[in-house]
C-alpha positions as CSV (number, residue, x, y, z in Angstrom):
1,X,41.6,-46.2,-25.7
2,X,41.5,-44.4,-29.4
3,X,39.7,-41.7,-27.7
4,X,42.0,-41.1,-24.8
5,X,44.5,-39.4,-26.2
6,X,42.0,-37.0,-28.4
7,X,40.2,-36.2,-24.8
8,X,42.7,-35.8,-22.6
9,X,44.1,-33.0,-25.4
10,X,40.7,-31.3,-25.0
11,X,41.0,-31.3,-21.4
12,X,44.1,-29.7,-21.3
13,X,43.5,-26.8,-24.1
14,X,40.4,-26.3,-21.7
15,X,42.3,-25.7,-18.8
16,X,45.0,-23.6,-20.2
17,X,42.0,-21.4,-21.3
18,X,39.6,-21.4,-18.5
19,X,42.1,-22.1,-15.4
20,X,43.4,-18.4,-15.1
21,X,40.2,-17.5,-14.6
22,X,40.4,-18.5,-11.2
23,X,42.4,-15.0,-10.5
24,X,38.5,-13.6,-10.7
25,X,38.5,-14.6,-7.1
26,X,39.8,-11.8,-4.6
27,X,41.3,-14.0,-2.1
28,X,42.7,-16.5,-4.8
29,X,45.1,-13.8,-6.3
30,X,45.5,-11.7,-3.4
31,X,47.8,-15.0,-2.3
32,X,49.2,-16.2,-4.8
33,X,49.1,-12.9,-7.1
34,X,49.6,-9.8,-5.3
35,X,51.0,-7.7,-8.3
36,X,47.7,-9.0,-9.8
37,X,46.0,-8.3,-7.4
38,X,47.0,-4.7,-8.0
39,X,49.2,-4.1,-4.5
40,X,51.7,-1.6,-4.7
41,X,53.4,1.0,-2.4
42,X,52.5,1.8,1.2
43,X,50.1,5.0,1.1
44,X,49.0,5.0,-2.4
45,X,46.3,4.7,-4.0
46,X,46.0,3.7,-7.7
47,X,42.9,5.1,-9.2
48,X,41.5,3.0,-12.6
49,X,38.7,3.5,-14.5
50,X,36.8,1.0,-16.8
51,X,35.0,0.3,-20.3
52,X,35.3,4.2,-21.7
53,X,35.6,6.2,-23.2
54,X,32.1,7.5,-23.1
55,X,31.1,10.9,-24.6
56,X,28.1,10.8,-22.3
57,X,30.2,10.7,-19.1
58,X,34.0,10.2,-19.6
59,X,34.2,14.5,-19.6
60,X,32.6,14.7,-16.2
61,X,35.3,12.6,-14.7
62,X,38.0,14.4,-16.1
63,X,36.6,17.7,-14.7
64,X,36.4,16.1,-11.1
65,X,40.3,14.7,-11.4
66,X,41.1,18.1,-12.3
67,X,39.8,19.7,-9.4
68,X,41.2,17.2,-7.5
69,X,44.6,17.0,-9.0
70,X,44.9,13.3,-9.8
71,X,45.8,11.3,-12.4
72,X,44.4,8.3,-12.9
73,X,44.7,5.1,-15.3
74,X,41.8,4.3,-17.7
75,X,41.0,1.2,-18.6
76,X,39.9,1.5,-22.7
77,X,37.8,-0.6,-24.9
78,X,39.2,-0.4,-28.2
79,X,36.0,-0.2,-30.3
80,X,35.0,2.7,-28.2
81,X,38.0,4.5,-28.3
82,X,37.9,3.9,-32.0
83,X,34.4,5.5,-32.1
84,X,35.8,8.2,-30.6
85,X,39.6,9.6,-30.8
86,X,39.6,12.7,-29.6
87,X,37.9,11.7,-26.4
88,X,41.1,8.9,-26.1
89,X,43.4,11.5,-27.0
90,X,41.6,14.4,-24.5
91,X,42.5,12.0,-21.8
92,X,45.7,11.0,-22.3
93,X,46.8,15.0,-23.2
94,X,45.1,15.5,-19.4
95,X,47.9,13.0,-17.9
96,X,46.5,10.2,-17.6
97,X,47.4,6.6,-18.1
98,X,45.9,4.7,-21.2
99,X,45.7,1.0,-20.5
100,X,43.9,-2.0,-22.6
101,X,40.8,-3.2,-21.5
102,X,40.5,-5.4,-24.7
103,X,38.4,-4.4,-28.1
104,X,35.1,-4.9,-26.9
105,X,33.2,-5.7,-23.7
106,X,33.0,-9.5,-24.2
107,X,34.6,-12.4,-21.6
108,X,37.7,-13.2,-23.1
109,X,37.1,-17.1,-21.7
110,X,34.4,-16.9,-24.5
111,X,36.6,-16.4,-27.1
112,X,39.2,-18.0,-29.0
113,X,42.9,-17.9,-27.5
114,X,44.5,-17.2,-30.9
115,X,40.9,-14.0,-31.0
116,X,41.9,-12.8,-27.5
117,X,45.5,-12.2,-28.8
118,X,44.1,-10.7,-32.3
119,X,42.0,-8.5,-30.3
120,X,44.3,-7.3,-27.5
121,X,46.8,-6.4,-30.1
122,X,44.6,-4.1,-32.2
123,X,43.2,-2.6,-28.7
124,X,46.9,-1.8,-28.1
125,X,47.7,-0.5,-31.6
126,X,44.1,1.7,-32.2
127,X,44.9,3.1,-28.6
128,X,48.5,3.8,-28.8
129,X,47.3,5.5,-32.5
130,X,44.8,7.6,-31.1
131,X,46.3,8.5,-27.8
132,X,49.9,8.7,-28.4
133,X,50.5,6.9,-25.6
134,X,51.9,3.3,-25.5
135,X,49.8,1.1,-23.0
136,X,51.9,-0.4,-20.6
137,X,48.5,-2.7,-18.4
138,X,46.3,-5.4,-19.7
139,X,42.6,-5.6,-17.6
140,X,40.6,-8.2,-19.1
141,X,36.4,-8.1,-19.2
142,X,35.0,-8.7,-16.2
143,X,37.9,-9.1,-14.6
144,X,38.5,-12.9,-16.0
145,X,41.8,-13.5,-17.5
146,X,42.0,-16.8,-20.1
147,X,44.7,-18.3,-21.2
148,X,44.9,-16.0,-24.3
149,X,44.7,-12.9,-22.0
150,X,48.4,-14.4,-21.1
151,X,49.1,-14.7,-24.7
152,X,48.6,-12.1,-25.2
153,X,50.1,-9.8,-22.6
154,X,53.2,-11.7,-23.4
155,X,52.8,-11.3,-27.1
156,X,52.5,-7.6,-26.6
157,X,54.4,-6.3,-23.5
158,X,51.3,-6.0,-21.7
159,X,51.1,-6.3,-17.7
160,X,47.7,-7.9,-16.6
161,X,46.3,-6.1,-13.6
162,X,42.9,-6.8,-11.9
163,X,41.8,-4.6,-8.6
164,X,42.4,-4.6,-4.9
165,X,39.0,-2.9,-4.5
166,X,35.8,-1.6,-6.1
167,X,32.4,0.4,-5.9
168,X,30.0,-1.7,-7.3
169,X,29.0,1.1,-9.1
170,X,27.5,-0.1,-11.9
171,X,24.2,-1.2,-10.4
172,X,20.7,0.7,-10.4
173,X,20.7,1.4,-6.8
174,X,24.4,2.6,-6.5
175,X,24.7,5.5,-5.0
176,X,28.0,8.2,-4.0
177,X,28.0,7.4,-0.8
178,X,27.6,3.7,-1.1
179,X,30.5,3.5,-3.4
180,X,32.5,4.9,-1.9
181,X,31.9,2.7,1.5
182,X,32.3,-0.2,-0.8
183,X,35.7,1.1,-2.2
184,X,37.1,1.5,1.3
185,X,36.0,-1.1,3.2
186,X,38.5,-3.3,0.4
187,X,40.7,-0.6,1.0
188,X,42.3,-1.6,4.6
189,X,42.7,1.1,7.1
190,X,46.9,0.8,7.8
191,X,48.0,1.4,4.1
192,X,50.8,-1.1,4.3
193,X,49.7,-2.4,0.7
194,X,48.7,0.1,-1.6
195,X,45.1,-0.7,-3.2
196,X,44.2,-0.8,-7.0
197,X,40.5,0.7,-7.4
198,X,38.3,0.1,-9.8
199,X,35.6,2.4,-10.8
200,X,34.0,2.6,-14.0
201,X,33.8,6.3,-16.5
202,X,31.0,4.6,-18.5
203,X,27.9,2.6,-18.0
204,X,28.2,1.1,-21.5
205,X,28.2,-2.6,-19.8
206,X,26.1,-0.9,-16.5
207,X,23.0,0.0,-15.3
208,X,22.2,3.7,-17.4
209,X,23.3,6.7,-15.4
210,X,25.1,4.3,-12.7
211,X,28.3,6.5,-13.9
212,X,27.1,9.1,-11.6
213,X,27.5,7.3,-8.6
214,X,30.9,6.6,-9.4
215,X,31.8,10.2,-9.8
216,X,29.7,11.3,-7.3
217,X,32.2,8.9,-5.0
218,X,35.2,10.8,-5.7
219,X,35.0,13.9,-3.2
220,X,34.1,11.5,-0.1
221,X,36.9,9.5,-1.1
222,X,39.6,12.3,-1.4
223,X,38.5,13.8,2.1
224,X,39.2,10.0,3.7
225,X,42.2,9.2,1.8
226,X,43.4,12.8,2.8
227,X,42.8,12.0,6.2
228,X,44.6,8.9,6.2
229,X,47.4,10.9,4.4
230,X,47.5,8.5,1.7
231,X,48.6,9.8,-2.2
232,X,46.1,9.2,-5.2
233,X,47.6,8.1,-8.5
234,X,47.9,5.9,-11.7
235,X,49.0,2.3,-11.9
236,X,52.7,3.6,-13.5
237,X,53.0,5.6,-10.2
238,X,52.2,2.5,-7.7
239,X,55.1,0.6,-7.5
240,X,54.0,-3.0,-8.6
241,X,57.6,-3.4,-10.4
């Protein structure tokens, strides 16, 4: 009986840590989650990007956003933007959204609580520095929130938003037109919930070069989503509340 008390403590600090991971799973948070889930107005798309900014590739989406005319949200790790400001800043001054996508590429279920919070707070601070733009969303690793990811989104005035949809474009086969099928078959066809999608700007956590299929995607899916008549934007312009 000395021990019950001792384990049942452990069980629940485990829980509280590991339990919102569960939000990982598409049909678990489109449910119960939807702003999580990243739904949002009727006809719009929002358009995030993850784990840049990356010298290597980060440029070449900016250049395909411009001809497009979007704006998009991007989704920074705060080592890399660290590494490398005036990348940070280049994309924020092109008008886009700066969101927190923690301080490096680790699961945040591997870490600490009290770590997580530490490390989403100097994400927050190096990006607002750089960027000079105060981050408003909260994306975890992977996708897989822990209980210190909702520490510290309420510690810092952070939102935590995951995806309606992705490519799966960080894989060695990937390819333009394969991401952008994946994209849009998560997309729905009626647009009466706006999607969240996730793409990625840099393969720093992919396959090498898997980038290009991501950007490659971008012209196939403007010519459907301009069929459909739906608008292309960044999270701040989706209407999650």
């Amino acid at each position: 009986m000395r021990w019950s008390r001792p384990i049942a403590l452990a069980s629940v600090a485990v829980l509280a840590q590991a339990g919102p991971g569960l939000m990982a799973l598409p049909s678990v948070r489109r449910r119960v989650a939807p702003g999580l889930h990243g739904l949002g107005r009727p006809g719009h798309v929002a358009l995030t990007f993850d784990d840049g900014p990356d010298p290597a590739s980060t440029p070449r989406f900016l250049e395909e956003l411009d001809r497009l005319g979007w704006r998009a949200t991007f989704f920074m790790l705060g080592a890399l933007a660290r590494r490398t400001p005036g990348l940070a800043a280049e994309v924020a001054a092109a008008g886009h959204e700066i969101a927190v996508h923690g301080w490096s590429h680790v699961s945040h279920l591997a870490r600490r609580p009290d770590t997580v919070v530490d490390e989403v707070r100097r994400a927050r601070d190096t990006l607002a520095e750089v960027t000079g733009s105060s981050p408003r969303w909260l994306r975890p690793p992977y996708g897989v929130m822990s209980g210190g990811d909702l520490l510290a989104a309420r510690g810092t005035g952070l939102r935590p938003v995951l995806w309606t949809t992705w490519g799966r474009d960080w894989t060695t086969d990937a390819s333009a037109d394969g991401v952008a099928a994946e994209v849009l078959r998560g997309c729905g066809r009626d647009g009466a919930s706006g999607p969240t999608v996730l793409l990625h700007d840099s393969d720093c956590t992919s396959a090498p070069g898997s980038w290009r299929s991501a950007v490659g995607a971008l012209p196939v899916l403007a010519e459907e989503w301009a069929r459909r008549g739906w608008g292309v934007g960044r999270l701040a312009d989706h209407g999650l509340g």
